[in-house]
N, C-alpha and C positions, 0 to 999 in steps of 0.2 A: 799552223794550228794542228794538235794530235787529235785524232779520230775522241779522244777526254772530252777535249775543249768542245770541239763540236758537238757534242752530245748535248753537254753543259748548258752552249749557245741554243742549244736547238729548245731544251727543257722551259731554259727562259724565257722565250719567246712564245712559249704557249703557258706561262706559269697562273695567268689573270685567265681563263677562258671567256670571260666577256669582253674582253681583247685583244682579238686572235690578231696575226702578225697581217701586213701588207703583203702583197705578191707583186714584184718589178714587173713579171713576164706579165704577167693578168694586165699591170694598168700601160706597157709600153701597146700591150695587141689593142686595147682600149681606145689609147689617144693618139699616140704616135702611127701617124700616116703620111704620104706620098705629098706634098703639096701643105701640107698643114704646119704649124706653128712647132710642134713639139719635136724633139728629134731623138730623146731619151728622156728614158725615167730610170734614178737607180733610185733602189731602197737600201741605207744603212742602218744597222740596229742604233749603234749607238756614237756618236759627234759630238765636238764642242759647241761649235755651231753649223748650220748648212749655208748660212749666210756668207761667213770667214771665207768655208772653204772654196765656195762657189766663184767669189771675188777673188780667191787665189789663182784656183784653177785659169780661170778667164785672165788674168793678167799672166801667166805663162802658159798661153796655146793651148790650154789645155782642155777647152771650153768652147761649144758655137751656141750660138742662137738656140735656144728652144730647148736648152739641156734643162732637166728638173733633178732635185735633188732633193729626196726624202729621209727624214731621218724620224726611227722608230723613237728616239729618246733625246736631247742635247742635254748637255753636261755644263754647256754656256753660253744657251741661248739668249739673245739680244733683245732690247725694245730700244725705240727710242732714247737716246741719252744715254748709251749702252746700260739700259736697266736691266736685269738680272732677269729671265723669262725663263721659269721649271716648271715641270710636269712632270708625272709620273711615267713608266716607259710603255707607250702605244696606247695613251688617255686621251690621243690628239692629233689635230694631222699639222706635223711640223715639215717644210718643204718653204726652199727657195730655186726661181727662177732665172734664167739670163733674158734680157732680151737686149734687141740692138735697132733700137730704133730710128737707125740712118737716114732717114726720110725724113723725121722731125724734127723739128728747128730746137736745138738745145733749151733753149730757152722754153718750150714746152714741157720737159720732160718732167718736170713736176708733178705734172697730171699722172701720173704712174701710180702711184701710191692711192690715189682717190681713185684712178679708174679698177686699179685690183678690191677697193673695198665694195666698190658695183656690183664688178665682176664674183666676189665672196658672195656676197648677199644673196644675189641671185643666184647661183648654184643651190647655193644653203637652201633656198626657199623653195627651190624644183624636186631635190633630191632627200631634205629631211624635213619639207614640210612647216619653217618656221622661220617669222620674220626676224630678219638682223635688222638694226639700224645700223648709223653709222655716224658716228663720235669724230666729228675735223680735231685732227688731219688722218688719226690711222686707228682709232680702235672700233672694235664690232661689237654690239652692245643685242643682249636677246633681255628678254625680262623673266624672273624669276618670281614667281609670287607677283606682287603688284610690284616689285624693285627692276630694277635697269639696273645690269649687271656687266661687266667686261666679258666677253667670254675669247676673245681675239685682238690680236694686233698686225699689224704689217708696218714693214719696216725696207726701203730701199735704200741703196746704197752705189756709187758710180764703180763702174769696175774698167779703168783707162779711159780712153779718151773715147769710144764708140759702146758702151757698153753699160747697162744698168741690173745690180741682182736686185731682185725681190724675194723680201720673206714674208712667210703668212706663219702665221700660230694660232690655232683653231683648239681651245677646251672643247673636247667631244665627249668623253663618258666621263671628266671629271666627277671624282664626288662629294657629297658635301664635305665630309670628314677631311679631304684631300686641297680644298679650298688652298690657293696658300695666303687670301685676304679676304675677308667678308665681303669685298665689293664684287668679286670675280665669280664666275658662272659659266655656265658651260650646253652643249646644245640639249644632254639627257637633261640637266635638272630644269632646262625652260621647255620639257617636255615637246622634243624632236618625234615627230613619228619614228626616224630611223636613225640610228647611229652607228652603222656599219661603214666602217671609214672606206675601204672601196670604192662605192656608185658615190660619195660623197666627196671624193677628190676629183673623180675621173667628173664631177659637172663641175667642181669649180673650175678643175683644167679649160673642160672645154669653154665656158661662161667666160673665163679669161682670154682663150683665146679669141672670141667671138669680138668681145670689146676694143681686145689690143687690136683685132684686123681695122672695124670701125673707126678708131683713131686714128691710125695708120694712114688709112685711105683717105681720111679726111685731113692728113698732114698735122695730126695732132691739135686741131681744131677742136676747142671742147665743145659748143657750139653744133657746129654742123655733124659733128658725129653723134652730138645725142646725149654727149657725157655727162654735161653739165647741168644739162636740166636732168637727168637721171638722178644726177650726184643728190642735188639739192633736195630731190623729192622724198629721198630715204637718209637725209641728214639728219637726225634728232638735235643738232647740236642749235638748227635754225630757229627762230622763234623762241628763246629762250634768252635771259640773263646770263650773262659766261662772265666770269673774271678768265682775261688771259694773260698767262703768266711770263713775261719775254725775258728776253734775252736783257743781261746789265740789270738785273734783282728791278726791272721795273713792272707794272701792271695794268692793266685796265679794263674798268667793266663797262659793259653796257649790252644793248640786245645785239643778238645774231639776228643779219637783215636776211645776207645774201653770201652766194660762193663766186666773187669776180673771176673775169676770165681768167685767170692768173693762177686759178685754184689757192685763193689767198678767202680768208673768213670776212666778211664786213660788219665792227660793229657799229651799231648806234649808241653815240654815248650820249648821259646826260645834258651835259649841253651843246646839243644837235647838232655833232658833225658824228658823218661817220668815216670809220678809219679801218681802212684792210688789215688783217695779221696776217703776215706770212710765216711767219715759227711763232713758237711757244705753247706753253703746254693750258690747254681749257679748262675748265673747272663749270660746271655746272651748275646753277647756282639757285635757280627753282625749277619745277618739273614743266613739261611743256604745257 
């Protein structure tokens, strides 16, 4: 890069002054400690995805436990069903995680994805002041006016045989104008006391790792660690009418009962059974 580019880079980066850039050094002295979960934080301006890279990284050594990887901008960031996930550059706090949760019977790990959307929640709610729910399986839902609105998602993915990345995407000062769907929202427009992305990564970090230890200790137990009735209590999606939409163009509505241990949705249909979803995509279908 010539002393040009860097200038360039640098101009960019402060070009929004209502979105000043992240600092690596600020959030590794932060989180990253002795005994603790975290083992780095980089910050990149601008990535395809932090997800790709992370699962690359970690599948050639290049990756331990507890690396985070921040990224001011992605260019091809993911949701679920590789959907298409843009933002404007540092409207948000875009970052995927490793972790390796050797201790957990595989067949737990599922819970990953619901325990990070606890883990969100609760940061969010310490550090900017405003309740998320949380939409089964992965989005983060704040209200906007009297509407329920997406303002995030998370999205895991295996990375080899001992390893799982998590990604989070968090709308933070999105704005209206910048929407990229009427349904989407962000934590300024549901009126966040703060939106300084900073103290607002450094509690989800820590919020996350708090959870992921609980888990852990409890051998992925959603249960006895607390998760599962966590889960439930900030679900929006329960008590409600859901068409869910599966896999083979099939569907089915009925009410959301409960979250089985399996982190699987239970509904109740029509005529009185009820039946777990494990994939497919929710739909909402009256207000709670």
């Amino acid at each position: 890069m010539t002393p040009r580019d860097a200038a360039d880079d640098n101009n960019n980066r402060w070009s929004d002054l209502d979105r000043p850039p992240l600092s690596a050094t600020a959030l590794r002295r932060a989180v990253v400690r002795e005994g603790g979960l975290w083992s780095d934080v980089e910050v990149v301006q601008r990535i395809g995805s932090t997800n790709s890279e992370l699962v690359s990284r970690a599948a050639a050594g290049k990756a331990v436990e507890g690396a985070v990887l921040v990224a001011e901008e992605q260019t091809a960031g993911r949701g679920r069903l590789d959907r298409q996930w843009s933002a404007p550059a540092r409207s948000g706090l875009f970052f995927s995680v490793l972790l390796k949760p050797a201790v957990v019977p595989v067949a737990r790990w599922g819970w990953l994805p619901l325990l990070t959307g606890v883990a969100v929640a609760t940061g969010l709610a310490r550090a900017a002041g405003i309740d998320t729910a949380l939409k089964w399986p992965n989005d983060l839902l704040v209200t906007v006016g009297d509407e329920e609105r997406k303002t995030g998602g998370i999205l895991a993915e295996r990375a080899g045989e001992d390893a799982v990345v998590v990604g989070v995407g968090i709308n933070v000062t999105l704005r209206a104008e910048e929407l990229p769907v009427p349904q989407a929202g962000s934590l300024a427009l549901a009126g966040a006391v703060n939106t300084d992305r900073d103290p607002l990564l450094r509690a989800v970090l820590r919020s996350l790792e708090d959870w992921y230890g609980r888990w852990r200790a409890a051998g992925g137990d959603p249960a006895r660690s607390g998760l599962q009735e966590t889960y439930a209590a900030g679900c929006s999606t329960l008590g409600r009418t859901v068409r869910a939409e599966l896999p083979g163009d099939r569907s089915l509505v009925g009410e959301a009962v409960a979250i089985d241990g399996d982190g699987r949705l239970v509904l109740a249909t029509a005529d009185g059974v009820q039946e777990p979803v494990g994939a497919g995509d929710i739909v909402h279908l009256r207000p709670a």
